[in-house]
N, C-alpha and C positions, 0 to 999 in steps of 0.2 A: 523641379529645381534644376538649373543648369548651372554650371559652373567650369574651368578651364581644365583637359587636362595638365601632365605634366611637359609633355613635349610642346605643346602650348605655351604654358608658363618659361623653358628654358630659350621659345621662337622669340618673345619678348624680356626677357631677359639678356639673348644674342643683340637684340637691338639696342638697348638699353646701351651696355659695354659699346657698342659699334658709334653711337652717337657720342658718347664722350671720348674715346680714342680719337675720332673729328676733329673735335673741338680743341681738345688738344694738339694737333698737329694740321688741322686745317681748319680756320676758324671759319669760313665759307661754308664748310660742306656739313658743319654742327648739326643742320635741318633734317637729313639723310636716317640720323639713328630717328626721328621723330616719323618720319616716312613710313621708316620700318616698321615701328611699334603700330601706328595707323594701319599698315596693311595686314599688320597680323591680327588686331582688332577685328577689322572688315573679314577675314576668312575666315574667324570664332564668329562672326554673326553670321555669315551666311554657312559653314558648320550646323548651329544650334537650328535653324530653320531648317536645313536639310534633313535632320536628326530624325527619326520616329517620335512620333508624341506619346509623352505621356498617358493620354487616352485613347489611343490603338491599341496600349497594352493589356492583355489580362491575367491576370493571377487565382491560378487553382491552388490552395494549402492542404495536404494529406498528411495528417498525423495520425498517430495508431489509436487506439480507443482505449488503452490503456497499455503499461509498461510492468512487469514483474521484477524486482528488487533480484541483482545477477543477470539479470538478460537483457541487453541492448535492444533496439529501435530505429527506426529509420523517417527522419522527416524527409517529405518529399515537396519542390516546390516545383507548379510549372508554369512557365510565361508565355505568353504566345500574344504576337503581335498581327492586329488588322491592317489593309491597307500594301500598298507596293513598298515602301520605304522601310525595311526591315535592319536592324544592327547587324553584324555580323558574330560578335560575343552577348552575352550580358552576366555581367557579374552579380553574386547573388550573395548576402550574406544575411542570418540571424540571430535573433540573440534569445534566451532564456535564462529561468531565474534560476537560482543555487542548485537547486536539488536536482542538473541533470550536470554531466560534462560532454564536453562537444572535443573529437578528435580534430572538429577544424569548422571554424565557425563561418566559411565564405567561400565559394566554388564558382567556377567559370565555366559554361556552356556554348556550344557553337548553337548558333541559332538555325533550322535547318526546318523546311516546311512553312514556314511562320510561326514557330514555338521551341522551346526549350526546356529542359530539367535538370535540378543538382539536387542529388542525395544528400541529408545530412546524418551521419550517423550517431545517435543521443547515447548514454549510459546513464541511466538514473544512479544517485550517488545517496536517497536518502528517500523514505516513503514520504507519502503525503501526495500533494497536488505539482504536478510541474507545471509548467505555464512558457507556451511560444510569446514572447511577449513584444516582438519588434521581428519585421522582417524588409530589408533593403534592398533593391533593383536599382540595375543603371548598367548604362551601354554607350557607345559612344557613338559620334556624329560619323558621316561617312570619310571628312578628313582629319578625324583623330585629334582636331582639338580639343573637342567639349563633351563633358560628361553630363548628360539628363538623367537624374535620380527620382525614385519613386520608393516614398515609403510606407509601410503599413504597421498599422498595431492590432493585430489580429485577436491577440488576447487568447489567445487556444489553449484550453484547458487540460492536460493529460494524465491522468491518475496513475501510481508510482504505486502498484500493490503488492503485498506481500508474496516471497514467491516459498510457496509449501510442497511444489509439487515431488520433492525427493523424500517430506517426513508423510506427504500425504502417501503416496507407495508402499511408505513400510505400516503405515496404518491399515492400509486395505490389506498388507500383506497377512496383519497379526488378525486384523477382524474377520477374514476370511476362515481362519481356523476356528472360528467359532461354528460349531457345527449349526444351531438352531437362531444363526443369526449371519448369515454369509449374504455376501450382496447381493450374488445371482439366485437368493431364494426371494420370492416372490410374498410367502403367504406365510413364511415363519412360522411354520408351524410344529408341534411340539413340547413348546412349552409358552409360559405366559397366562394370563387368567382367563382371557376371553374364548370363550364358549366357539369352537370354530364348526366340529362335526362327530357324530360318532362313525365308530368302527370297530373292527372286528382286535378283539384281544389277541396279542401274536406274545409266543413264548420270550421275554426282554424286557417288556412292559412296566412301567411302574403300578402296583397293585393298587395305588391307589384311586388311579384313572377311571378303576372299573366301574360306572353307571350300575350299581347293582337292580336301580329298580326297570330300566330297560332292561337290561338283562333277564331278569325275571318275564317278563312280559315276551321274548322274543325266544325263548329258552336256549340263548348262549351269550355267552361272556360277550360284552360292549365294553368298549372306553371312549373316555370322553377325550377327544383332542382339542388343543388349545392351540392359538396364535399369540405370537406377541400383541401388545397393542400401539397403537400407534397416534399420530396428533396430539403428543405431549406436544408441549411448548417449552425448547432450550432459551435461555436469558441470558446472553454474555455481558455483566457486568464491568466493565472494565476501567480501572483507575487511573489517568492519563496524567497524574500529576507531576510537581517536577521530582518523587523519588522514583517512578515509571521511567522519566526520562532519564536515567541516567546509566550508562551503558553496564554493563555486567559481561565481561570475556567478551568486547568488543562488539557489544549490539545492545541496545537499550532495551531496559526490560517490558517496554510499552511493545517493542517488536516482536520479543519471545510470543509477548501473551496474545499479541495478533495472531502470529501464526500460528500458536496452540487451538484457540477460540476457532479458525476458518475451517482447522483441522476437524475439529471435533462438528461444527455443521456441515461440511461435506460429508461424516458420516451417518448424523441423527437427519439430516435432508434425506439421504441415499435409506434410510432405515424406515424411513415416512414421517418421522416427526418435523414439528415446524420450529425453525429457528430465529434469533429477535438479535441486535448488537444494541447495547448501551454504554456510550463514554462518559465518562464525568472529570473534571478536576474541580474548582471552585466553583463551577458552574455545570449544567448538563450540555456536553460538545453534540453527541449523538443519542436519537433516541428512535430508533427503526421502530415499528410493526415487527410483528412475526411473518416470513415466508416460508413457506412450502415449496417442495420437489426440485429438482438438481437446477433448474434454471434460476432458483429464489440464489444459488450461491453466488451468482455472480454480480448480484447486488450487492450481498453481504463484504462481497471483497472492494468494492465501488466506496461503498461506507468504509469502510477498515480503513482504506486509502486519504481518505478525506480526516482521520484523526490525528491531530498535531501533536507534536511534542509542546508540551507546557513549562512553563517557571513557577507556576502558580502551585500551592499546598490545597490537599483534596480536599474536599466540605463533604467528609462523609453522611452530617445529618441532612444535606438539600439533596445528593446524588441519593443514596439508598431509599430515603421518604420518599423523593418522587417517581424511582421507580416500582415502590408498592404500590402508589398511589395510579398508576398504570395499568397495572398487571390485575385485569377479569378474572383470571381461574386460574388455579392453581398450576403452576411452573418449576421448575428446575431453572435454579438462579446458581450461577455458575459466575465468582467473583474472582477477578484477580488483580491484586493490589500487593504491594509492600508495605512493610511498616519496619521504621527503625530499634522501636521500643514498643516496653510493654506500654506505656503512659500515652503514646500517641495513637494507641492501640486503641485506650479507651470508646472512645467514642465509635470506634468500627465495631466493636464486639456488641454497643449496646443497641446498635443499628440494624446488625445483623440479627442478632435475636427476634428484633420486631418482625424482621422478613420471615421468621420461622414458625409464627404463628399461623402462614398460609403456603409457606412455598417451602419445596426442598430445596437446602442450597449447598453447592459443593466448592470449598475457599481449597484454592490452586494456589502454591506456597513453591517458591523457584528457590533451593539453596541456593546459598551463596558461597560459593566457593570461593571466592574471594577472603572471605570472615571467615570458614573455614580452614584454609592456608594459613592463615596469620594466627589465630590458635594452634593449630599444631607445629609450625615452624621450631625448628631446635634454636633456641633461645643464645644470641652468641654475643650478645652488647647487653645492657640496662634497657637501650629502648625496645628490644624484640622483646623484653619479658614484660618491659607497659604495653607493648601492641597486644603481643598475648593474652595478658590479662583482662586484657579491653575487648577483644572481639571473645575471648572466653560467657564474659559477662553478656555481651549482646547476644550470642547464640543460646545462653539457657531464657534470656529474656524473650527471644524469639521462641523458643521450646514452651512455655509459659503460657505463653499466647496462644500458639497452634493447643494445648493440653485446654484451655477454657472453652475455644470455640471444640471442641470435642467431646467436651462436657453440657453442654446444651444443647447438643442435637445438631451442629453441624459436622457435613463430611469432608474431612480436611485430606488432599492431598499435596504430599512433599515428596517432588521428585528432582532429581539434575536436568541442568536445562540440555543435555543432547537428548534427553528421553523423556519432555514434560509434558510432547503432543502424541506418543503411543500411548504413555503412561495414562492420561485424561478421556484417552477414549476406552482403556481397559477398564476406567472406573465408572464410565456410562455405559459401557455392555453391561456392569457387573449390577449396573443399578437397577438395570431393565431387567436384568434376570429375576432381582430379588424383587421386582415387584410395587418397588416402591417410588416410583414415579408419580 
């Protein structure tokens, strides 16, 4: 595509004026502005000829392989042109969809070797997928009339993932204190069911340990040592719908439970179990495999990234049926959903239950502090003792709920959202302790 620049445009626009100022005062020399526009015509065409072609040039796009939610990114674009006929600038600009912002969407590079490059630097503003969606070049002829543009639709896909690396630290920090489950142990050994080795009874010992019929046999005290075991299968069930979406102290709670969820497989991956993500709203969004060992997490963050926020209301009975209907051998189904009422509750409690004839499942439950605020607030109008009143009634109706799913055998935890991805990993050590995985 070629077209005029502006100094161009204002060489014949001088002409323009100059011909009717003529015409006006010398009606002879009227032909002169005509002249002029002709010859500035003639040196945009032979400009656009002299110009670099559009097929000398080449275009490398470097984008990152993926972006974490708070930490910027740098697209990179570089041109380089074949042939003796080079630009001396080329201007570069692109564009992308919503979920990044751009401190400057268009940069100019000297052309130098036969190639060029301009940084752009992105801020992801929202998870999910971002997308380079248009990227524009042009440079102009050697006499600065005309500009040759070249565009492309690249379509570059860039994943926008959750970033946990500050709750993940204080996880490693808390799990680390676990003495018979620390990351740098190897064979966990000490407790857990599985038969690992005997050895010699040392005065501390649990009495129980002691192998009495070895012992007899060897004629001294043996114990039996144990390992954790390992290759459960974690299930992150997760409710994308539009009460997920809706933010809670300024981040929606579809992102809480992301990064709860990512939290708690970096550390059941790191532990040696194998980890699975499932999204649902009205429909099933995401339905992984399970992955094993620290590489499997950065898949799981790939998928995290890839789940949308929704408008749509959850189909508890298509989402929980077909992930039974999934799930080979018994798992740790680890759900996390809101519910407004006990009545829209229904149908999750009766869904859940079915999961419970094979699977253990642990319902992650984010106060709301919001509804809590408004319950205790000191009541100073009529309307603060109806809000009162109202979020009073919602939170025993939520208390209601969590007290039935506690009564059928699921393990419910309610914690505040600064502490709901240490808190879900102290209740999967604490599960693995007791065995019941």
């Amino acid at each position: 595509m070629i077209y005029p620049t502006r100094f161009a445009v204002l060489l014949v626009a001088v002409g323009a004026a100059l011909g009717v100022l003529l015409a006006l005062t010398r009606e002879a020399l009227w032909t002169a502005g005509l002249v002029w526009i002709a010859a500035a015509a003639l040196l945009m065409l032979v400009d656009a000829v002299l110009t670099a072609s559009g097929r000398a040039l080449t275009v490398r796009i470097t984008t990152p392989a993926g972006l974490h939610m708070g930490r910027g990114g740098e697209v990179r674009i570089d041109a380089g042109f074949a042939g003796r006929t080079q630009p001396r600038n080329i201007d570069i600009a692109i564009e992308t969809n919503e979920k990044f912002a751009l401190s400057q969407d268009r940069g100019v590079a000297r052309v130098a070797g036969g190639g060029a490059a301009v940084l752009f630097p992105v801020e992801p503003l929202r998870r999910g997928m971002g997308v380079l969606s248009g990227v524009w070049l042009r440079w102009r002829g050697p006499l600065g009339l005309v500009w040759r543009q070249r565009s492309l639709r690249p379509a570059r896909d860039i994943p926008i993932i959750p970033n946990i690396a500050g709750v993940r630290d204080e996880a490693i920090r808390l799990f680390s204190r676990q003495a018979s489950f620390g990351v740098k142990i190897q064979r966990d050994t000490g407790e857990g069911s599985e038969f690992h080795a005997l050895r010699d009874f040392q005065p501390g010992m649990d009495v129980r340990a002691v192998d009495w019929k070895q012992s007899a046999r060897h004629s001294r005290l043996l114990a039996k040592e144990h390992h954790t075991e390992r290759n459960h299968h974690i299930i992150f069930a997760i409710d994308s719908g539009r009460a997920m979406s809706e933010p809670l102290l300024g981040l929606p709670r579809l992102d809480r439970a992301l990064n709860a969820a990512l939290l708690l497989a970096f550390v059941s991956l790191k532990l040696g179990d194998r980890a699975g993500l499932f999204a649902f709203d009205s429909r099933v969004q995401v339905a992984s495999g399970v992955v094993s060992g620290v590489r499997g997490f950065s898949a799981l963050q790939h998928l995290a990234a890839s789940i949308d926020y929704s408008t749509e209301e959850t189909n508890f009975t298509l989402g929980l049926t077909d992930l039974g209907g999934r799930l080979e051998r018994r798992s740790l189904i680890v759900i996390f959903t809101d519910f407004p009422d006990s009545i829209s509750a229904e149908m999750m409690i009766e869904n859940v239950g079915r999961l419970l004839k094979r699977h253990l499942v642990l319902f992650v439950a984010m106060r709301d502090v919001d509804l809590e605020g408004l319950a205790r607030a000191e009541p100073r109008t009529p309307e603060d003792v109806s809000r009162a009143v109202t979020a009073g009634a919602l939170l025993r109706e939520r208390y209601l709920v969590l007290h039935r799913l506690r009564r059928i055998g699921v393990e419910v935890l309610e914690a505040p959202l600064d502490a709901i991805g240490p808190e879900l990993v102290s209740a999967y050590l604490a599960l693995k302790q007791r065995n019941v995985l």
